[in-house]
N, C-alpha and C positions, 0 to 999 in steps of 0.2 A: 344731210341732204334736205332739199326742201324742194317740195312740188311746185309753188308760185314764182321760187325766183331761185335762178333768173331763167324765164321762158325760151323757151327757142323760138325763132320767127318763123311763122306759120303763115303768112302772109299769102304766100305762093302756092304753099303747098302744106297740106295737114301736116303734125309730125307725130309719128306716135313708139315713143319710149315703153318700152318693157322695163319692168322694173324688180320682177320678180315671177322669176318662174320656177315651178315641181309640179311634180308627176298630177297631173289634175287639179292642176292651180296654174293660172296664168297673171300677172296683173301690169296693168297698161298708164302712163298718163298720155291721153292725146289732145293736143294744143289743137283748134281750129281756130282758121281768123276769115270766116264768111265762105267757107265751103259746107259744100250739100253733098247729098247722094246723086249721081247722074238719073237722070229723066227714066224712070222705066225700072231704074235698079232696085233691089227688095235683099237684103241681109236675110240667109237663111243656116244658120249656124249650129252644127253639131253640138255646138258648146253652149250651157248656159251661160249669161253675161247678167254681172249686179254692176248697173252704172250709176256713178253719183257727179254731180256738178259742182266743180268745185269754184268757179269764174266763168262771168259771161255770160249767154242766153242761148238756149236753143230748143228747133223745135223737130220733136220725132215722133213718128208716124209709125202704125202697127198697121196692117194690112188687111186683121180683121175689125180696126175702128174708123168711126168716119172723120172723128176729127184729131188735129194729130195736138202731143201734149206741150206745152209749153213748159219747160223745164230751166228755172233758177239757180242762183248758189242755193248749196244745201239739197235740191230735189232728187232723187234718187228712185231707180226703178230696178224690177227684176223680170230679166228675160229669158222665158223658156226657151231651150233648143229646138229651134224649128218653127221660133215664132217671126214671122217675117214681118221686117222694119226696113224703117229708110233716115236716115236724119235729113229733114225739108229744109231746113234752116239752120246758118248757128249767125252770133252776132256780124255783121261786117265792119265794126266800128271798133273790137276790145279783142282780145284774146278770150276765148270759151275753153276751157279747159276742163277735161274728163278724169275719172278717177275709172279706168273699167277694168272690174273681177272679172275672171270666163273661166268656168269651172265646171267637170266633166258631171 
């Protein structure tokens, strides 16, 4: 298997593949291609999430900072449960593709 190819078209619509899941372990690839959080939306998740970029650009937003991060290939973050995000941005031009842990 391989994460970059070949992608599913996300053009439309995110798409987000699980990849493996157990008891307090979840792990996701999700392909965006220029989709956002809707206007007002805030991710507030029981579950911890370690996300790493593996393609593409996007930009996410924490609820307690003022500006949101620009995140590359290779960038990677760790998110506490209950820390409220939004992703403002992903590329509209390439596939951005995610590697996201969400772990209890």
């Amino acid at each position: 298997m391989n994460l970059l190819f070949p992608l599913p078209d996300a053009r439309a619509v995110e798409r987000v593949d699980e990849l493996l899941t157990r008891p307090g372990l979840r792990i996701t690839r999700i392909v965006s291609f220029g989709q956002a959080s809707p206007p007002g939306f805030w991710y507030d998740q029981d579950e911890g999430e370690w996300i790493l970029l593996l393609a593409g650009a996007a930009q996410l937003r924490f609820a307690d900072e003022a500006e949101a991060n620009l995140l590359r290939p290779g960038d990677y973050l760790d998110i506490a449960p209950h820390r409220r995000h939004r992703v403002e941005w992903t590329d509209p031009a390439a596939a951005t593709v995610w590697l996201a842990v969400f772990y209890g």
